[in-house]
N, C-alpha and C positions, 0 to 999 in steps of 0.2 A: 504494500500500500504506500510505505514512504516511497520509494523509488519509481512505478509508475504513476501514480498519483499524487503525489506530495500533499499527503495525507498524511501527520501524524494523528498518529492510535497506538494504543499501549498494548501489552505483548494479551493482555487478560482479554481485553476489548477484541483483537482479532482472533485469540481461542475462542471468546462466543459466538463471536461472526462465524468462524468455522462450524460448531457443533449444530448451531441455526443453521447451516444449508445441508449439514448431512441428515439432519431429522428430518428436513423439506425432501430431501432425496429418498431417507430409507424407512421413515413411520419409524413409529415408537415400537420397539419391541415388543411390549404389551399384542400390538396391532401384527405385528407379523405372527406371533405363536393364535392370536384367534383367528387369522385368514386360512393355516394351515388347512384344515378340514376340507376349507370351500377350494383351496387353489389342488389340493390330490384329486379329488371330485373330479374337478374338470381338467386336468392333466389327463386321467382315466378316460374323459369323457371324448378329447380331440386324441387321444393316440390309443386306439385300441389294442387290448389284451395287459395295460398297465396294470400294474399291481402295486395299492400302496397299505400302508399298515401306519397307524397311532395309537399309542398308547399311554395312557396317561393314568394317574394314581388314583385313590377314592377322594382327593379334591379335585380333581380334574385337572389336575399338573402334566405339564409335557414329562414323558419318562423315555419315548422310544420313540422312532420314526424308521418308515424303511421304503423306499421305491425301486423300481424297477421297472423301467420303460419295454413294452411289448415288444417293439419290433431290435431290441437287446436282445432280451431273453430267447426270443426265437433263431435270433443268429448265432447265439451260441449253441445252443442247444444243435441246429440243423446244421450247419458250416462250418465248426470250428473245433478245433484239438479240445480233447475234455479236459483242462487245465484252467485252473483259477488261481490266481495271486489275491490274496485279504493282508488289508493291511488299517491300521487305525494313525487319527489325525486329529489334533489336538484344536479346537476353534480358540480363536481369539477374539472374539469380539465380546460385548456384553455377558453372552452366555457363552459361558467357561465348559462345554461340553466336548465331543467326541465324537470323527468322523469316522466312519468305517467304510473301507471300499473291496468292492472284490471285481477283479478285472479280469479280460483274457487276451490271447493277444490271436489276428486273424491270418489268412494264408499268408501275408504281405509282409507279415512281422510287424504290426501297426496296433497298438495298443488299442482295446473294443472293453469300455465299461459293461459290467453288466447289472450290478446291482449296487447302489451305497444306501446307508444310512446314519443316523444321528442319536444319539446317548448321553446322559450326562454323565457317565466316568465309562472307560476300557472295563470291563471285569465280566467274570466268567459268565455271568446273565446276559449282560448285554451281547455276549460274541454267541450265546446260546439262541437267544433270542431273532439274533440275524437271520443266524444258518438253517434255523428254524423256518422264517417266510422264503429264503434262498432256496429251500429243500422243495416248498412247494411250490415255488415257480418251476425249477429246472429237472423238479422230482429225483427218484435214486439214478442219477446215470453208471454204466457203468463205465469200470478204471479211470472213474475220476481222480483227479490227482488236486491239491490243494498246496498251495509253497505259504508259508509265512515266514516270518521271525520267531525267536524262541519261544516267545509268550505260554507263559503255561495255559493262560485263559483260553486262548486259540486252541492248544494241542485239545488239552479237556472236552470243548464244545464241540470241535471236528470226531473226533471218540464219540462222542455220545449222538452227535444228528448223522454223522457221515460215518457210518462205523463200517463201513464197507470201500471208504476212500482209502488211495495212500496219501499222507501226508508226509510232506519236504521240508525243509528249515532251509533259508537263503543263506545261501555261501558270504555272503555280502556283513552281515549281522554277524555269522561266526567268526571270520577272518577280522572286524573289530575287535569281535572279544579276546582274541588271541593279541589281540595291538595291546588291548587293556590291561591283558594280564603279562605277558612278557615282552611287551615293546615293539617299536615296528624294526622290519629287517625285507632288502627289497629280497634276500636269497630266500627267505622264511616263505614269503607271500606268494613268489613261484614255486617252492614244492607243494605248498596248500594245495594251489588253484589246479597245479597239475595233478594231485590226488582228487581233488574236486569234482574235476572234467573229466576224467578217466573212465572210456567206454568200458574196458575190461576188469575184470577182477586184478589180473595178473599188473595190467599196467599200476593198479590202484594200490598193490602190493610193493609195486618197486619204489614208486613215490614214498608211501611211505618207512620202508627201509633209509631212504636219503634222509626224510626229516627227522629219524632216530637219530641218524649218525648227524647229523647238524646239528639238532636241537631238541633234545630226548625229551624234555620238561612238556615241551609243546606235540611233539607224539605222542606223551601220556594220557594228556589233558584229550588230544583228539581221539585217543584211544577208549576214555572215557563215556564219546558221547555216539550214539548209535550209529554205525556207518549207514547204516537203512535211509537215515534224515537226510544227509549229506552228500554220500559221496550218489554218481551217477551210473559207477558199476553196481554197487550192491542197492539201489534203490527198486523195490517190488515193482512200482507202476512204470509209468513213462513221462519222463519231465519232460519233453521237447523240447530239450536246449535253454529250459529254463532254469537255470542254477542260482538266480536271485530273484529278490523279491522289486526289483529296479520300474520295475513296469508301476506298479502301485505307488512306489518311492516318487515316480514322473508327475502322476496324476496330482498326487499329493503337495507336489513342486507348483504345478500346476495354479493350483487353488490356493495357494497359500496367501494371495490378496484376497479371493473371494470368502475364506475362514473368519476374516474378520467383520463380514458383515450378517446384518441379521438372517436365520434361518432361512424366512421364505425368498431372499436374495440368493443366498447360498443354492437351493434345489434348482431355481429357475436360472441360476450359472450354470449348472452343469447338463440341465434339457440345451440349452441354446449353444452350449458347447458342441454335445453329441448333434443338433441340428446340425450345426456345421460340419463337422465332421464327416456323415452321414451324405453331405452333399457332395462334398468335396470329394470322396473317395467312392462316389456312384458314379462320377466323372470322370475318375482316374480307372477305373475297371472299366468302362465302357471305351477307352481309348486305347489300351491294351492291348495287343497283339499276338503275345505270345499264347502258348496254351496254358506252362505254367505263370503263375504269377511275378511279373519282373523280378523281386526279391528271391523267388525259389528258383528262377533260370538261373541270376548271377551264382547261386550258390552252386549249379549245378557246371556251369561254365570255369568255377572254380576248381571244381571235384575234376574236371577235367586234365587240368596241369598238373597233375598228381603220378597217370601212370606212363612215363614219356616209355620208361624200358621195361616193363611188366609182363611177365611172361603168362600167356593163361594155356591150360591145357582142359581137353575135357574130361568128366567124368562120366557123365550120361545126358539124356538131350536136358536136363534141368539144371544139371550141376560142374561147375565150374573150379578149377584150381589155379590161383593167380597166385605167381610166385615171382618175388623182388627177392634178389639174394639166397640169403638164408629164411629169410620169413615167406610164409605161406597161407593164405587164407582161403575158407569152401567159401561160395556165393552159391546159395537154394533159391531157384526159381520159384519154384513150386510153394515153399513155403517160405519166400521173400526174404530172405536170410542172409548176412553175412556174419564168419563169424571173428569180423573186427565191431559188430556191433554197429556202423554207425545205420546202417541203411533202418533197422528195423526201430534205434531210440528216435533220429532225427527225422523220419519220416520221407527224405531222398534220397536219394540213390545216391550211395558212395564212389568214391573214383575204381573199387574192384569191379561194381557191379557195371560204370558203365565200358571200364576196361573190355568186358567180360560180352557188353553188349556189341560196341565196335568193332570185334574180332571177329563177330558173326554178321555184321553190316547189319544191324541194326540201329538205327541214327535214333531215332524219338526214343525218350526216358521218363517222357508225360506218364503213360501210362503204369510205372512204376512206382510213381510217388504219390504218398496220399490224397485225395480227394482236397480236401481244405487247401494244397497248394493250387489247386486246379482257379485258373483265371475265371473259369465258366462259377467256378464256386463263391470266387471273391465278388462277380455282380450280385448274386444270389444274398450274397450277403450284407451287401447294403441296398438292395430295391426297395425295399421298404424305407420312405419319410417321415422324421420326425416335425412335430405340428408343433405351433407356439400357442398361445392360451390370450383369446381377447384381455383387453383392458377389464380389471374388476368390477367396472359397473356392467360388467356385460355378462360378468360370470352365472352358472345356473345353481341355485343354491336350493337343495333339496329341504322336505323339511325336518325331516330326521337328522339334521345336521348335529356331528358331537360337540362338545364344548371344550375348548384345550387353551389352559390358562399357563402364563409362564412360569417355569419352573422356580423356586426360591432358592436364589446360589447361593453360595458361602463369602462371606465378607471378603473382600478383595485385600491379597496381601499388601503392606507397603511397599513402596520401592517403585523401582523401573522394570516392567514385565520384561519376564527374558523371551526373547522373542526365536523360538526353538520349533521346529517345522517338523523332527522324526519322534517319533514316541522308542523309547530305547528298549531292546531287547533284553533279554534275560542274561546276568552277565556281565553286562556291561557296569562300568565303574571308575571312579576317578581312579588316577596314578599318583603314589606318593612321591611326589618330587624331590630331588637332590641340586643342592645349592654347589654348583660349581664354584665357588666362593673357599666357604669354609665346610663342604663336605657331607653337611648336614642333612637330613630328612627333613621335608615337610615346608620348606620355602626353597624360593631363590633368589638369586643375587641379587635382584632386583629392592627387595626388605631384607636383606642378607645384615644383621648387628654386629657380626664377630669378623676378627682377622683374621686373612687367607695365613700367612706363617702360623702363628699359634695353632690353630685348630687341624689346619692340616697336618701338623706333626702330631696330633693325637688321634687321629683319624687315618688310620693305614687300611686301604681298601683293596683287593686284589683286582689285577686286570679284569679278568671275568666280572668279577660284580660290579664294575666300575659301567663294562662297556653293558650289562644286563640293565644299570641304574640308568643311562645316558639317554638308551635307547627303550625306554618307558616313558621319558620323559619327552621325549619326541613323540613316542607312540601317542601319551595323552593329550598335548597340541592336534595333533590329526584329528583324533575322533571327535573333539568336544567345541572346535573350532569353525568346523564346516561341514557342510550337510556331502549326504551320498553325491559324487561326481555321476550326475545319470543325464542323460538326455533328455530332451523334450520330445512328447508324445508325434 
């Protein structure tokens, strides 16, 4: 105001000028938690097959919310790998609640919401409560597969609604905890991720033989925790290349401005999100060309550079023996098999199998790869439009209409809100830092009281623990400073 205007006004005077145009923009809270009823209604009403849920206490307090837009659910459901990433998100605004999202990703490798909603705390109800309206949208499918972070409230509720899923724990979240507890190391973080990713048993075995001989403390800890969660040999279902929870982490990135405003802002962000979305990628499939999906050709154009010297021989008209060196792998026709594993986890044809094909002039590899990469699959998938909802004087309000009044939060702490976008997994936790100063635990240099000679002459610390202390304390700058490096959706 002083500088385009030359306007003086004091710093209070332009805070209420501001809070005055955001209440003319967003209605009083009060007013968002009572339009909720009538604005699910009629979201249901212009996008057929929605499904929305409120739940509120014996005052009529908001306690739960859950949506899921129709022509989501049906795309996952008909089109897409049975994989779901859930992940929870903390709101900022007035109400101090909890987002909950559960996503999937489609042929193209393009993040596809399919169902969120809202809570006021993470806890094993509310993730029960979810999976609970989630179950009866998308019903029992089967070898669903679900990825989260450690949460136990997750594991618990996935057990008891999904007790027939397999559930994953993101690579992403554990490889923190590992920062958390013994420091960062970039040698550390390649045997992980190569134990991580590892199609086979046998590869998942050598990995970790290295991270013994590296870093035993941190083999124990991983030894600890069920390789079933983690690693992508020994996991029962099929992750499809999903080894984090990154996709949910995006969405969550995503909204993290729209967190801060009222509720029924918040829902109608994320309809007009997926409208867009929904347009934009009904555009890009219809302009397509290939058979598979541009993202599943490059991957297959890739698989290509693989076998320049590959030797195949046959074994019978299904079965194939491709042999590089020393190593040898069967490719099964018949039962679509390879057995380096990736054809049958990733869903494309590996560079044996199309080795295996070109030998025989067999050029097309469409027909080998699942259905969800099929281009014809990715229109399918988005033909269905999402609809925007008239202006509220136009909405239709039934007269059974519930009542849902705002919930009573807990007194807002003092201070400056920390302004924190992941909810942390199980595990995770500060690092006791060392004062490169004078030696110390628990500060550093920075408020360091004592003197570097003195104390370090009473302070003899061995290399090992020095470089174990150093690198914790690096490790804890990483984690607690900056959110997951993930991409935009």
């Amino acid at each position: 105001m002083n500088a385009q205007l030359n306007i003086n006004i004091s710093y209070h005077q332009a805070w209420r000028a501001k809070q005055y145009a955001l209440l003319s923009l967003r209605g009083k809270k009060e007013d968002s938690f009572t339009k909720l009823p009538a604005y699910c209604h009629n979201l249901a009403k212009h996008n057929p097959g929605t499904v929305t849920h409120i739940k509120t206490d014996v005052d009529d307090r908001f306690e739960f919310l859950y949506v899921a837009l129709g022509c989501s659910v049906r795309a996952f459901v008909n089109f897409c790998k049975p994989t779901l990433v859930v992940d929870g998100a903390h709101l900022k605004g007035e109400f101090k609640g909890t987002m909950l999202l559960a996503v999937t990703k489609d042929g193209q490798n393009q993040i596809l919401p399919v169902a969120y909603g809202i809570c006021k705390n993470e806890c094993t109800d509310s993730w029960t409560w979810f999976f609970q309206k989630l179950r009866d949208c998308i019903g029992n499918m089967q070898e669903l597969t679900i990825i989260s972070d450690r949460s136990p409230s997750i594991a618990t509720s996935v057990a008891n609604i999904f007790p027939h899923a397999h559930h994953g724990i993101c690579g992403v979240h554990l490889y923190f905890n590992i920062v958390s507890r013994f420091g960062k190391s970039k040698t550390v973080k390649g045997i992980f991720w190569e134990a991580c990713r590892a199609y086979t048993v046998d590869a998942f075995d050598v990995a970790m033989d290295v991270m013994k001989k590296t870093k035993e403390p941190i083999w124990e800890y991983l030894k600890s925790i069920t390789p079933e969660t983690w690693s992508r040999a020994h996991f029962k279902g099929n992750r499809y290349n999903l080894m984090s929870s990154n996709s949910a982490e995006s969405i969550n990135a995503l909204s993290r401005h729209a967190r801060k405003v009222p509720i029924l802002m918040l829902i109608d962000f994320f309809r007009a999100t997926m409208q867009q979305w929904w347009f934009q990628r009904r555009n890009f499939a219809a302009e397509a060309t290939t058979t598979l999906t541009p993202w599943a050709d490059e991957v297959i154009k890739e698989n290509k550079k693989t076998f320049t010297k590959w030797v195949v021989r046959m074994i019978s008209n299904t079965k194939c023996e491709v042999k590089k060196g020393a190593q040898n792998v069967i490719v099964d026709f018949q039962h679509m098999t390879c057995t380096c594993r990736h054809w049958q986890l990733d869903g494309i044809p590996c560079g044996h199998v199309i080795r295996c094909l070109t030998v025989n002039n067999y050029q097309d590899c469409s027909r080998f790869a699942l259905n969800a990469y099929l281009t014809e699959t990715l229109r399918k998938t988005y033909e269905e439009s999402i609809n925007p909802l008239p202006k509220p004087s136009e909405w239709e309000i039934p007269d059974d209409l519930m009542i849902v009044k705002p919930p009573i939060m807990d007194k807002r702490q003092p201070g400056r809100p920390r302004n924190t976008d992941r909810i942390p997994s199980q595990g995770e936790g500060p690092i006791i830092k060392e004062c490169s100063t004078c030696g110390q635990l628990g500060h550093t240099r920075n408020n360091c009281t004592g003197r570097a000679s003195g104390s370090r002459a009473g302070h003899i610390i061995s290399t090992a623990e020095m470089t174990y202390n150093i690198g914790g304390s690096a490790g804890c700058s990483q984690t607690h400073n900056a959110d997951f490096d993930i991409k935009q959706p």
